[in-house]
C-alpha positions as a Markdown table, in Angstrom:
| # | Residue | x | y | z |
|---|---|---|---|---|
| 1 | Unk | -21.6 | -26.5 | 9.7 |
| 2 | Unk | -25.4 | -27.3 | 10.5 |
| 3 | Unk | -27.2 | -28.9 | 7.6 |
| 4 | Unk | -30.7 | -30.5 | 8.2 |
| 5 | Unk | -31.3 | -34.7 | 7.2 |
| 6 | Unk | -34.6 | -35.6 | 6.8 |
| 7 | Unk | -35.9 | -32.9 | 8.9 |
| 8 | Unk | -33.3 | -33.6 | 11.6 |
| 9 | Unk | -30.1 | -30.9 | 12.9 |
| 10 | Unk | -26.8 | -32.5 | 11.7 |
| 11 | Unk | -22.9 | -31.3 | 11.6 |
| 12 | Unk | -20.8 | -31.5 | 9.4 |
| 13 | Unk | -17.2 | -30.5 | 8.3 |
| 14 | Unk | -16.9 | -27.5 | 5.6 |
| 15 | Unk | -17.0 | -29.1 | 2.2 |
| 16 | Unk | -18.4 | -32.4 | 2.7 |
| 17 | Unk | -19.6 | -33.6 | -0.2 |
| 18 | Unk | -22.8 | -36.1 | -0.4 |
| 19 | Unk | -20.6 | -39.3 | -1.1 |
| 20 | Unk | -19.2 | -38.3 | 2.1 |
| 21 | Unk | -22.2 | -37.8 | 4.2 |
| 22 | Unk | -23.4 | -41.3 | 3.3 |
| 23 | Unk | -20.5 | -42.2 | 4.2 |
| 24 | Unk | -20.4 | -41.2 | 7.8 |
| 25 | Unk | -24.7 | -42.1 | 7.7 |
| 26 | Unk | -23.6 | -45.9 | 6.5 |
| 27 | Unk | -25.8 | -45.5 | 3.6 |
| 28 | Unk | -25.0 | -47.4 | 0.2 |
| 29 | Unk | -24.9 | -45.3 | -2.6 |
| 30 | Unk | -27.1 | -47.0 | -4.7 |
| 31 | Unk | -29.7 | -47.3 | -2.5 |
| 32 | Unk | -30.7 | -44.2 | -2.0 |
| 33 | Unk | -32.3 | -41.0 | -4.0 |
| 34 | Unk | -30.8 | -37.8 | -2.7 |
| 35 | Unk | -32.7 | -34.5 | -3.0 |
| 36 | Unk | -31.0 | -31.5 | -2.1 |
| 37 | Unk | -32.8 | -28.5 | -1.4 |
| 38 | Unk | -35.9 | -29.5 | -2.8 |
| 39 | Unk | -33.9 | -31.2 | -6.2 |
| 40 | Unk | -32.9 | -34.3 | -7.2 |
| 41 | Unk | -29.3 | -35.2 | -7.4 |
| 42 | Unk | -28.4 | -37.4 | -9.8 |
| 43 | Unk | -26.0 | -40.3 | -8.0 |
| 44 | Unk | -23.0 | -39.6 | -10.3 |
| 45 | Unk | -22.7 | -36.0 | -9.1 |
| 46 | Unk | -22.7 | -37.3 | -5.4 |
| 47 | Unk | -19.3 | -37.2 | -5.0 |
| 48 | Unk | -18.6 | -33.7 | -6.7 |
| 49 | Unk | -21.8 | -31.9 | -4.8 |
| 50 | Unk | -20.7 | -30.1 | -1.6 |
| 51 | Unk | -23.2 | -29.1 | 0.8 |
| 52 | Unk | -23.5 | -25.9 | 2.2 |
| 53 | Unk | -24.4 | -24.3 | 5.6 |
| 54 | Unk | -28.3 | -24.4 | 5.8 |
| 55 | Unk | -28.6 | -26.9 | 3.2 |
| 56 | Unk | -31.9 | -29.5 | 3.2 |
| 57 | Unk | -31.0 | -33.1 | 2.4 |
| 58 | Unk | -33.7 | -35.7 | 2.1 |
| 59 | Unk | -32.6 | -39.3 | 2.4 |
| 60 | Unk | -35.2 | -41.6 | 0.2 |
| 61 | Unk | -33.4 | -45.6 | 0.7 |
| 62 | Unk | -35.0 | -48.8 | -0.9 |
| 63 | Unk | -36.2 | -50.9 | 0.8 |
| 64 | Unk | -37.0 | -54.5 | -0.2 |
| 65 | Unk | -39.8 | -56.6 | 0.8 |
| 66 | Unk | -42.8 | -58.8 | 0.1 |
C-alpha cells in the first residue's frame, strides 16, 4: 500500500498501524507528534490507528538544542 511521509512515496504492508511505522522509520514514540490526514493523533491511539491506502502522515520529532 502507498502512503505519503512528510510529502515523500512510502510502502507499507496492509494494516500497519502508526506504532508500527515508527517502528520500521526508528522513531521513538515519544518524540514525535503524528498528524494523519491533516489531524492530530493523540500518542496513545498510535498503536490502534491503521493507515490506509492514500493516507497523509506528517512526522513533527523534537529536537533538543541550545
Amino acid at each position: 500500500m502507498h502512503i505519503l511521509v512528510n510529502g515523500n512515496e512510502h510502502n507499507i504492508m496492509a494494516g500497519t498501524t502508526l506504532s508500527q511505522l515508527l517502528d520500521e522509520l526508528k522513531i521513538e514514540a515519544g518524540h514525535v507528534v503524528i498528524e494523519l490526514n491533516r489531524n492530530i493523533v493523540p500518542q496513545q491511539q498510535f498503536s490502534t490507528t491503521t493507515l490506509n491506502t492514500n493516507d497523509e502522515v506528517e512526522l513533527i520529532q523534537f529536537v533538543g538544542g541550545g
